[in-house]
N, C-alpha and C positions, 0 to 999 in steps of 0.2 A: 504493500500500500504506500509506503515512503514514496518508493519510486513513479507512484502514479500521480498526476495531476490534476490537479481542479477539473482543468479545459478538460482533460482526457475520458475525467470518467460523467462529465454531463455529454460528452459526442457519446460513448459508450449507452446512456441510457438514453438518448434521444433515438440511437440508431436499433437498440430494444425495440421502444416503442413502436417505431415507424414499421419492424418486422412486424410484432404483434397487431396491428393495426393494418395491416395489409390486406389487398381483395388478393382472393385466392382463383384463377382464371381457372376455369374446366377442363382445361387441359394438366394442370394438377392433378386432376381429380380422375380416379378410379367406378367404374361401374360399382362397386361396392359403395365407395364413398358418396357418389351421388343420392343411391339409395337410401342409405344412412339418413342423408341430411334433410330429402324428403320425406322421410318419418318422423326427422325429430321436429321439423317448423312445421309437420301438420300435426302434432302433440301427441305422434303415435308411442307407444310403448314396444312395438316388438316388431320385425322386419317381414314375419307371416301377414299381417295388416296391411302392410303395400299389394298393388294390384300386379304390378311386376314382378312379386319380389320368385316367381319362380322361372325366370331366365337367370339366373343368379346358381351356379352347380352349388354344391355343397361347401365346397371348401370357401367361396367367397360370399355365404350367406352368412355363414358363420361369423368372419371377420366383421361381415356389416353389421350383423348384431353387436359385437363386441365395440364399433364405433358408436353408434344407437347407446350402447351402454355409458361409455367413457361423456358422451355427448350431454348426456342426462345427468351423469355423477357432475359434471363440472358447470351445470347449469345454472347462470345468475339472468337475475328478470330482465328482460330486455333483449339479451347476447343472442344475436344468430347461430346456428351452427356454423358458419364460416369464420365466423371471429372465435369461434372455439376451436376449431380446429390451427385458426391460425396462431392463437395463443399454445397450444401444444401439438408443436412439430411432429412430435414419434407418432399422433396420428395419421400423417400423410405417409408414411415409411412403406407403406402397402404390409398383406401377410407374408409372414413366415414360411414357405412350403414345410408341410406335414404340422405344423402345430397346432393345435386346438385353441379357441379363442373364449366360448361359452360351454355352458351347459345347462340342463334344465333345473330352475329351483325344484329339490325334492319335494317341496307343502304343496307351491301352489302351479309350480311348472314353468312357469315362467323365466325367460334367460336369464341367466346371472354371467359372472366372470369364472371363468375356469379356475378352481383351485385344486392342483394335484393333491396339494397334504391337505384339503377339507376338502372330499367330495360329495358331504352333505352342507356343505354353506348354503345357508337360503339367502335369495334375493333382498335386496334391499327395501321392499316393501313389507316383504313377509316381518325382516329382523324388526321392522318401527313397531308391530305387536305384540313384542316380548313381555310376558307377565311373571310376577313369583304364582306361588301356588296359589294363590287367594284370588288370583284375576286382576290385581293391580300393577300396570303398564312401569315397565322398568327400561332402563337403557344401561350399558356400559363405557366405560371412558377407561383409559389408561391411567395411572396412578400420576407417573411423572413420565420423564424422556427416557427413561433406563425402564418400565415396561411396569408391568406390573397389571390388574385389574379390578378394579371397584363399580359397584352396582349403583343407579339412584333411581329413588320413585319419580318418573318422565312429568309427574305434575309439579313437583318440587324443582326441578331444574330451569333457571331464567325466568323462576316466577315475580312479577312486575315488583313487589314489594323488597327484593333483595334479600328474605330468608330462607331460599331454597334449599337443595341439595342436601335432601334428606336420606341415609342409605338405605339400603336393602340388604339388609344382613346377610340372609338365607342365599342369597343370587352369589353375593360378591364373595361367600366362606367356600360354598360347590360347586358355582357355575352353573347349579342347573335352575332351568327357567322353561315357558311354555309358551306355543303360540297356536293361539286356538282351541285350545288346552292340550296339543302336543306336546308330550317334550320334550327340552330341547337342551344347547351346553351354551353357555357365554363363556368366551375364554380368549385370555389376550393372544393377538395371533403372531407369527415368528417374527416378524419386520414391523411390528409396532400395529394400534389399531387395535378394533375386537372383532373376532369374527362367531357367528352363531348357526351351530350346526343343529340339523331335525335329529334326533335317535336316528338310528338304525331300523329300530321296529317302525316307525313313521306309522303308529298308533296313539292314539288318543289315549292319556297316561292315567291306570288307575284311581291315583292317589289324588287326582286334579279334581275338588270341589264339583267343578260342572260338567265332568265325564263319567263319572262314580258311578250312576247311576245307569246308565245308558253302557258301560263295561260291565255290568251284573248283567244286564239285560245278553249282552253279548256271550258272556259265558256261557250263561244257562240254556239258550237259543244252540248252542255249540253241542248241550253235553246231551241236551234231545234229541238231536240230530245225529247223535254214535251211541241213540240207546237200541 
């Protein structure tokens, strides 16, 4: 930093800006990517939605999903998709050959981000329903910068009066939590973040207050049926 100068590093961030702020001409632009961006400025959620989207093989439906996603994750009110993609380059880079880019949320199906070490990571919508056992809406945050994880009740947090961030014991001591009264794991993931995986069984969890009932029913329905 010594060695850099005033002049230097305001040309540095004007010349930033002016990248970021750039029209992206169509000829940048990938058949995938096209599709992508006419899903996400007509407020679609997933790349089956387009009336196109099956000239598109497999391997580049995929990708577009995964832009559609990244599109969505980094969406603030107003921003085009083209100033999103212009703000993060690695979107233009096109795919990978042979890589996978999504897959489907295990709850509700819907694409998510491929994660090899969580292959039950649910979508981003499914995780904003995460409850403890009692049905009350919880979220997870990381501790500090060195990783860690802690649970809060989702109404306590950025509540107007400034006494929020009330814990959730039960979430933040075993991670486990439910959506829909699924259950499920909240657990800080390798590279920082939380990520929330469904069970395994991706059933409706005995012990959950508002499935208890409807899982007796399911049993007994089970043990007449192998009498």
């Amino acid at each position: 930093m010594a060695e850099r100068t005033i002049d230097g590093l305001i040309a540095e961030h004007l010349a930033q800006a002016e990248h970021e702020n750039r029209d992206i001409p169509d000829s940048e632009l990938s058949t995938a990517h096209r599709v992508a961006l006419e899903a996400y400025d007509g407020g679609l959620t997933r790349i089956d939605e387009m009336p196109g989207h099956r000239a598109l093989d497999a391997q580049r439906a995929d990708y577009a999903e995964y832009v559609l996603l990244a599109l969505r994750r980094n969406h603030k009110q107003g921003d085009s998709g083209r100033k999103i993609l212009a703000h993060n380059d690695f979107l233009l880079e096109g795919p990978t050959p042979g890589r996978r880019y999504t897959q489907p949320c295990p709850h509700c199906g819907r694409p998510t981000f491929y994660e090899e070490r969580y292959p039950r990571a649910v979508c981003q919508q499914c995780g904003r329903r995460t409850t403890d056992r009692s049905g009350r809406r919880v979220t997870g945050f990381n501790v500090s910068m060195s990783g860690g994880m802690i649970a809060y009740y989702a109404d306590t947090v950025d509540v107007p009066d400034g006494s929020g961030y009330e814990e959730c014991d039960e979430v933040s001591r075993t991670g486990r939590c439910f959506i829909d009264g699924h259950p499920a794991t909240m657990q800080e993931a390798r590279f920082g973040g939380i990520v929330i995986q469904l069970d395994s069984t991706d059933q409706p969890d005995q012990g959950s207050p508002r499935q208890a009932g409807d899982g007796r029913l399911r049993r007994a329905f089970r043990r007449l049926r192998h009498q």
